[in-house]
N, C-alpha and C positions, 0 to 999 in steps of 0.2 A: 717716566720712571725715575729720570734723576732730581726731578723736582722733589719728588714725592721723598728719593733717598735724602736726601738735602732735609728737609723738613723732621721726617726722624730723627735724624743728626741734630736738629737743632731743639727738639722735644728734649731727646737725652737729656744733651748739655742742661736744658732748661729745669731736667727732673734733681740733675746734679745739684745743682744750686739749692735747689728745695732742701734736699734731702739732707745741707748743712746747717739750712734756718732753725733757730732753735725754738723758733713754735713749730715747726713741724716736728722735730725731735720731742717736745712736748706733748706732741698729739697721737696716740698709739695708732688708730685709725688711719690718718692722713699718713703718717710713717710705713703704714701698710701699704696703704695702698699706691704711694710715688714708690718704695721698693719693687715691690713687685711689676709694675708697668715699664722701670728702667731696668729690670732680669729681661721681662717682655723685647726688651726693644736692643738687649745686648749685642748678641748673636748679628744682629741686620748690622747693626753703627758698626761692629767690629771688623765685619766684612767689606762692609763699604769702604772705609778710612783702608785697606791692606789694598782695595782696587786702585782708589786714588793714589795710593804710593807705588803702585803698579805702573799705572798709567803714567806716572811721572817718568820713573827710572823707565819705561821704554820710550817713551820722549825722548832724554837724555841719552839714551844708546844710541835711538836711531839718527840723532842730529851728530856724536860721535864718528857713525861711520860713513858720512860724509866729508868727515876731514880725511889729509892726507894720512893714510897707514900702512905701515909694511903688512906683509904678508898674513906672518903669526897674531899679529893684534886683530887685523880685519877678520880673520876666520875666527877669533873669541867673542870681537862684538856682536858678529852674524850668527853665532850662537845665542850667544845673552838677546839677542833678540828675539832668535824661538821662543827661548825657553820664558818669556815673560811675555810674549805673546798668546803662548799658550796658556798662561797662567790667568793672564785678563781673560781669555774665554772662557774659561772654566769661573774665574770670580763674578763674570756675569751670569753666567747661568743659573749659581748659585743664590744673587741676587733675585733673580724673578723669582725660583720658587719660592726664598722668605719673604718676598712680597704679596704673594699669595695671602687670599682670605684664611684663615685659622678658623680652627672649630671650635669655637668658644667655651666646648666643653674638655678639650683637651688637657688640661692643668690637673680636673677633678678627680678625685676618688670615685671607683665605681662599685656600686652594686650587682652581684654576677650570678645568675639563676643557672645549675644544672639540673636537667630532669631526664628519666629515663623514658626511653620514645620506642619505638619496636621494637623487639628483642625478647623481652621478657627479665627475666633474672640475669640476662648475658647482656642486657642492655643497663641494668643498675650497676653492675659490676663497672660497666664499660665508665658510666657516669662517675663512680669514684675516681677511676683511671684518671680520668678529667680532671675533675677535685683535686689530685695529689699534682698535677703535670701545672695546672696555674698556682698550684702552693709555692712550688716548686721555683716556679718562675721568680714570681713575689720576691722568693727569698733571695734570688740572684739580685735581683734590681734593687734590693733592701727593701724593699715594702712591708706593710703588716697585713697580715690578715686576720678577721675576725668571722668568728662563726656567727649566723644570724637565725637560721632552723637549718633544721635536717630531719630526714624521714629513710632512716635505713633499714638494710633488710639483714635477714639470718645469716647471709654469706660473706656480708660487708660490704654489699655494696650501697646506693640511697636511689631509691626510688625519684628524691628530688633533694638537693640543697642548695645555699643558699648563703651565700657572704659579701661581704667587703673586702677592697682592697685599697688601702690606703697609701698614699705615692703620690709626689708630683707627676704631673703626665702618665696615670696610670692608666687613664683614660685613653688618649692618645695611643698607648700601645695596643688596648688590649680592646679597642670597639671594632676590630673585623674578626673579633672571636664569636662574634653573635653569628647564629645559623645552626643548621642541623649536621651533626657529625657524627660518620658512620665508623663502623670499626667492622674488619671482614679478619675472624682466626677463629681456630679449632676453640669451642668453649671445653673447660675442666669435667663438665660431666658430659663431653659427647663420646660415646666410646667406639663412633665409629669413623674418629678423625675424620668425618666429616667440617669444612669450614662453614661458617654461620655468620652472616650481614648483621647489624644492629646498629641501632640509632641512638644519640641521644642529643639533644638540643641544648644550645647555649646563650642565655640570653645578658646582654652588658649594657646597663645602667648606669647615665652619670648620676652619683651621686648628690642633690639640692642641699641649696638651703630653705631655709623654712618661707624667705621673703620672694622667694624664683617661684614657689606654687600655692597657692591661697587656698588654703582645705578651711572649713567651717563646721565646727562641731556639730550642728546640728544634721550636717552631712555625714554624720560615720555613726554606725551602730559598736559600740564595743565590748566583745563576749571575753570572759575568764574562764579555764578550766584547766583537770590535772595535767600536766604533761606526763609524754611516756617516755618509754624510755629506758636506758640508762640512766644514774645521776644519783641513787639513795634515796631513803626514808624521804626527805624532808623535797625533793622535786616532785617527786610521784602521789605526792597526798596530799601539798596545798596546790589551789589555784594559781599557781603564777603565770601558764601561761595565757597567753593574748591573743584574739583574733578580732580584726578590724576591718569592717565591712564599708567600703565606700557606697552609700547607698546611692550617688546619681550615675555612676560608672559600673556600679556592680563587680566592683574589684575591691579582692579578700588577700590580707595579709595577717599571718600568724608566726607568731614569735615563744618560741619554747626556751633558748637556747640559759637563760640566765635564770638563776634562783628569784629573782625581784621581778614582781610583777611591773612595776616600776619599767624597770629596766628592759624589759622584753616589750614593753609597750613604746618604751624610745624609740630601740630598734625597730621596730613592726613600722612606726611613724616615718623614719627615716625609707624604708623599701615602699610605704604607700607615697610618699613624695616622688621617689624616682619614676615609681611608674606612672603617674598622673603625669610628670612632666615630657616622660617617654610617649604617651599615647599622643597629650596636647601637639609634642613637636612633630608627630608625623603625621596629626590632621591637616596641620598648616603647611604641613610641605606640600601635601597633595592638593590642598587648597588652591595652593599659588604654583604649584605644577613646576617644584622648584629641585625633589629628589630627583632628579635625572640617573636613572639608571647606567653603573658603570661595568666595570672589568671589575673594579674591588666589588661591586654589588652592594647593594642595600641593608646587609647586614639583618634581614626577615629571619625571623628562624624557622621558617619555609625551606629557606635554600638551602642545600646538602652543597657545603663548603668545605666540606673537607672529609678524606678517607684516610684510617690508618692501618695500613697491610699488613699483620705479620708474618705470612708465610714468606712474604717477600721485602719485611724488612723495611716497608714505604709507607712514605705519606707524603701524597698529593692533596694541594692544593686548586680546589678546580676553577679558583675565579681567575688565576693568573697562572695556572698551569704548570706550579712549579712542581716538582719533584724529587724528596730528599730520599735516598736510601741506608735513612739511619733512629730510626724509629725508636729506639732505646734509649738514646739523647734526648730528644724530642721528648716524650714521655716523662723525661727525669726533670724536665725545663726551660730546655736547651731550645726556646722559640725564636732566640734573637734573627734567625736566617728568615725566618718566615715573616715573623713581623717587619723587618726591614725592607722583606721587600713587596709586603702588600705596601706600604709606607710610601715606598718609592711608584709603586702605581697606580697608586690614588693621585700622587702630586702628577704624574703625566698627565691622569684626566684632566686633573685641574688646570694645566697650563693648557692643553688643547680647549678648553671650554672659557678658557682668558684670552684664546686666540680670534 
């Protein structure tokens, strides 16, 4: 472990150096990329270098309190000893988990499928719910978001949509939002205060580049037609929008959301990428018998991950059994409690599966 912190330590330094050379400063690329791999490695160098000055000053204390001391000084240094004792344990622990594997898709932008699943009209509605509760998010974290289709209904809610979220580590937060999420309350048109169960599923996509999944033209079929809609004269009567047929996968992506046919065929390109690279990544996991099922789970939008109660104000989380009773937060955006600490029990598995 310390070798290994050691050697970090000395990448930094070594990116440091780079990143003053003035061919690299000439090189927008190479400037990119030493940047970004010394943000990478920030966090790990800066904790280690606060261990080792740890490690020092409790050196220095504990050789202290072997000299002679009266009373009052002995009992400060036998303090200052806890308290940097305890300090180096905690600054170790913290080093294992950043020495932990990363998800390499962590950094990325994602692509994020809502669709509405059991229910009926109380499950489309439920799906907007959703839609406005990670907008919401977004906007906390400053992220953006962009609309990419949508398919809604009379009441307001959508049947299915469909966006981006653009952010560093937006990925990172928001990949245990994939799975099936219920919602249990009285719908608007039930008039006999009856409560009602309803699904809808959420699916999170990191976001590629064009050079991570190799599509070939003569692999996709690609149709034009009106979009519907809201939007005026001029969406509803030319062809702008797009549907893209991956003909060896038989995966369909359709793009209404922009005037430019253009430009809906970008977008459509960019959700056929993720999901090509989403299918590829979990053949090969199974392949090599590598997704080891956890407590955070698999993230299938199979699994029912999560409930939101309102008569009682809750939502549980069933992969880690948490429980908030504050659901009107939650809903507004207010995910930081829950993501933290699926966050935090993912990184347990991982340390017990490093064990």
């Amino acid at each position: 472990m310390w070798e290994k912190l050691q050697a970090i330590e000395e990448r930094y330094e070594e990116l440091g150096r780079r990143l003053c050379d003035p061919a690299v400063l000439a090189d927008p690329e190479k400037l990119k990329a030493y940047s970004k791999e010394q943000a990478d490695l920030e966090e790990t160098v800066q904790t280690y270098r606060r261990y080792k000055q740890t490690v020092s000053a409790l050196r220095e204390a504990k050789n202290l309190f072997e000299e002679r001391l009266d009373d009052e000084m002995r009992e400060w240094v036998k303090n200052e000893v806890d308290a940097l004792t305890s300090e180096k344990e905690q600054l170790e622990d913290r080093l294992q988990v950043l020495l932990l594997p990363r998800d390499p898709n962590d950094e990325k932008n994602v692509i994020m499928e809502i669709r509405a699943a059991a229910g009926g009209e109380e499950a489309s509605l439920f799906a907007a719910d959703l839609f406005r509760m990670y907008t919401r998010y977004a906007e906390r974290q400053g992220w953006r978001v962009e609309m990419i289709d949508a398919h809604p209904t009379d009441l307001g809610g959508f049947k299915e949509v469909i966006f981006t979220v653009q952010g560093r580590g937006a990925y990172s937060r928001l990949k245990f939002e994939s799975g099936a999420h219920r919602v249990q309350r009285i719908p608007a048109t039930e008039s006999g205060g009856r409560i009602h169960t309803s699904t809808a599923t959420v699916a999170v996509l990191p976001e590629v580049e064009e050079v991570e999944v190799e599509i070939h033209e003569k692999d996709l079929r690609i149709d034009t037609f009106c979009s519907t809609g809201p939007g005026g004269q001029s969406v509803n009567t030319t062809q702008s929008a797009v549907r893209i047929t991956h003909l060896p996968t038989g995966i369909v992506v359709s793009c209404q959301d922009e005037k430019s046919q253009l430009k809906n065929k970008e977008k459509a390109m960019r959700v056929l990428r993720a999901r090509l690279y989403e299918k590829y990544r979990r053949e090969q996991q199974e392949e090599l018998a590598q997704a080891r099922r956890s407590q955070v789970g698999t993230g299938d939008r199979s699994e029912r991950i999560r409930t939101y109660n309102f008569p009682q104000n809750r939502v549980t989380d069933h992969r880690i059994g948490l429980t908030l009773h504050k659901l009107d937060g939650i809903l507004d955006g207010e995910l930081d409690e829950i993501v933290h600490a699926l966050i935090a029990a993912e990184r347990v598995e991982k340390l017990k599966m490093a064990q």
